[in-house]
C-alpha positions in Angstrom: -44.4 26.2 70.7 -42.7 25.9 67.6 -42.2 28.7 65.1 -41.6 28.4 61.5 -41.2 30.2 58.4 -42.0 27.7 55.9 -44.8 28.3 53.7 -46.1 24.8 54.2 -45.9 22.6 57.2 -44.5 19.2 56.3 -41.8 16.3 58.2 -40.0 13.3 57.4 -40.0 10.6 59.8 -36.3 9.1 59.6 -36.5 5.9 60.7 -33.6 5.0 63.9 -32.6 1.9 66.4 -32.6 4.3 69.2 -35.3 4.8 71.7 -36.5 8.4 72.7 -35.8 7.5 76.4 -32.3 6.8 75.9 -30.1 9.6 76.8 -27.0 10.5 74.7 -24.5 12.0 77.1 -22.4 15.1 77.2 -20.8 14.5 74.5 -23.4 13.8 72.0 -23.1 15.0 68.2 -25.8 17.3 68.4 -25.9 18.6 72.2 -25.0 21.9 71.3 -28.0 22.3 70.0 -29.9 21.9 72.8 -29.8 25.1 75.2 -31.2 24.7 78.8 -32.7 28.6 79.4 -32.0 30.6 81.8 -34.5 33.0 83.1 -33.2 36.1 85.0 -36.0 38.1 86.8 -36.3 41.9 85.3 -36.8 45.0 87.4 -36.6 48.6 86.9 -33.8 50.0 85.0 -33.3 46.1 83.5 -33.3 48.1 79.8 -30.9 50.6 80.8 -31.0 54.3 82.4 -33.7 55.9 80.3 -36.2 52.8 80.9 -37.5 53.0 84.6 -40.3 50.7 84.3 -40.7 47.1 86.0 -43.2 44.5 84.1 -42.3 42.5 87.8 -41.8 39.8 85.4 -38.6 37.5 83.7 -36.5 37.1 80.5 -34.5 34.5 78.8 -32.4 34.9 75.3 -32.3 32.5 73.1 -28.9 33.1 70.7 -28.6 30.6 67.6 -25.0 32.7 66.9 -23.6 30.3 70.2 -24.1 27.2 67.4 -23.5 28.7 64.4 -26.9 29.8 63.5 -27.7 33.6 62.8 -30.9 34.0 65.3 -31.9 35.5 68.3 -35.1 34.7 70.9 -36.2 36.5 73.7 -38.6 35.2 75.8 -40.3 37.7 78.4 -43.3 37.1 81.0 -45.4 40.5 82.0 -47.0 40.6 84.9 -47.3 44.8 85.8 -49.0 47.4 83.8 -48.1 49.9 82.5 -45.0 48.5 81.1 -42.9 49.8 78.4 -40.4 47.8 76.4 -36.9 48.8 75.0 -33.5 50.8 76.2 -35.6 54.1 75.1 -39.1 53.4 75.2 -40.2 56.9 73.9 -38.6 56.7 70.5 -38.9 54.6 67.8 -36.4 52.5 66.7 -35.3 49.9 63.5 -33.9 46.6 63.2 -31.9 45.7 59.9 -33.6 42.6 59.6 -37.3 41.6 59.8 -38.4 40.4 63.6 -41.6 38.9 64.8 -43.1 39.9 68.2 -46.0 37.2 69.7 -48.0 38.7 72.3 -49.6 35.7 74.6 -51.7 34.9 77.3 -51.0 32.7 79.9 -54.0 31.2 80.7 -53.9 27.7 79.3 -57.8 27.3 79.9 -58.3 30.1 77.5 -55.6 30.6 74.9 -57.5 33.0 73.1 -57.5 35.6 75.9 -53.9 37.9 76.2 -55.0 38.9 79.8 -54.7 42.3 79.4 -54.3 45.3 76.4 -51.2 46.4 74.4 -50.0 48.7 72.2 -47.1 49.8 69.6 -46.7 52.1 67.2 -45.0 51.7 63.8 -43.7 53.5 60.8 -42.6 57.2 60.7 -46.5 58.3 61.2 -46.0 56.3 64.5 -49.4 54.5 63.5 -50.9 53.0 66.9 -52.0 50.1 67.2 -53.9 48.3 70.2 -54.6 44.8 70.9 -56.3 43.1 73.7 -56.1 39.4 71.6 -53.1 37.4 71.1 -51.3 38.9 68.1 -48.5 38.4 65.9 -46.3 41.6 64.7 -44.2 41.8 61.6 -41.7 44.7 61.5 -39.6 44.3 57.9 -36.2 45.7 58.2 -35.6 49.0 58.5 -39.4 49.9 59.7 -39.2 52.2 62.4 -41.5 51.0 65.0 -41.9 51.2 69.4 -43.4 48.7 71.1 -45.4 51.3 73.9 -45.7 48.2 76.1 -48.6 46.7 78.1 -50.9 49.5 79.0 -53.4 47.7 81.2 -53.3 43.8 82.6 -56.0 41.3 84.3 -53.0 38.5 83.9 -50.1 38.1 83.1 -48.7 37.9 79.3 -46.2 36.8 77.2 -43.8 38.4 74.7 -41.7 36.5 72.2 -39.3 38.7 70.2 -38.0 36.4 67.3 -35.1 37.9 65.0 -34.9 35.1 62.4 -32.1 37.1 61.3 -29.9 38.0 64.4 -30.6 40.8 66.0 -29.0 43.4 64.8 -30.7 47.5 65.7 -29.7 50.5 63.4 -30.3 52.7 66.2 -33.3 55.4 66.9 -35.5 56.3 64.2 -35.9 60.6 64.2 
């Protein structure tokens, strides 16, 4: 998967003597930038003591601020319904920068599938919204918003919460 924020897609192929196969060692220039990911398995209580629910699935983090590089991943795999995201999943909450949530299947026979129906609410209204297709969700900073979680699921589904920015919450929204 790769994720970008550029308007326009475009590369330069820099031309080099070494071979993709070779390896580089431990002590390459640019290791640090390569991350192996470590997926721990999430159960009930995972987001803390008001958040009982268990999606019986995993999470990894993906921090940029360990090389110097203000950005934040999280990968998550859902495989129990209902599941509801967040440390307080009954009140909104805000970011102060803008984060993207991807909401995917995991059938790679049928990408265009999520597998099951989601939904979140955003703004101050607390408008609802409900997918059941592989969506994208942009929350500028400082838009109060709730992911309400997986509310039914025939497979299982991924979540990617990307925080260009860091991640960085302002707290519950009233």
């Amino acid at each position: 998967m790769e994720v970008s924020l550029a308007p326009i897609y475009k590369e330069k192929v820099l031309a080099t003597d070494r071979k993709p196969s070779e390896p580089v060692g431990f002590r390459s220039k640019y290791g640090k930038h390569v991350m192996p990911l470590t997926f721990r398995r999430k159960a009930a209580w995972y987001y803390g003591p008001k958040n009982r629910d268990d999606g019986g699935g995993s999470v990894s983090f993906v921090r940029g601020n360990d090389v110097g590089i203000n950005f934040t991943m999280i990968y998550e795999n859902i495989k129990k319904a209902p599941y509801r995201l967040c440390p307080d999943p009954d009140k909104p909450h805000a970011h102060a920068n803008s984060q993207v949530m991807l909401f995917l299947g995991a059938d790679p026979g049928d990408i265009s599938k999520l597998g099951g129906e989601f939904e979140i609410c955003m703004g101050k209204e607390e408008e609802r919204h409900v997918f059941t297709a592989p969506t994208a969700v942009i929350t500028p900073p400082f838009l109060p918003h709730w992911p309400g979680g997986a509310v039914k699921l025939s497979q299982p589904m991924l979540m990617i919460d990307i925080h260009p920015s860091g991640d960085s919450v302002v707290g519950q929204v009233k």
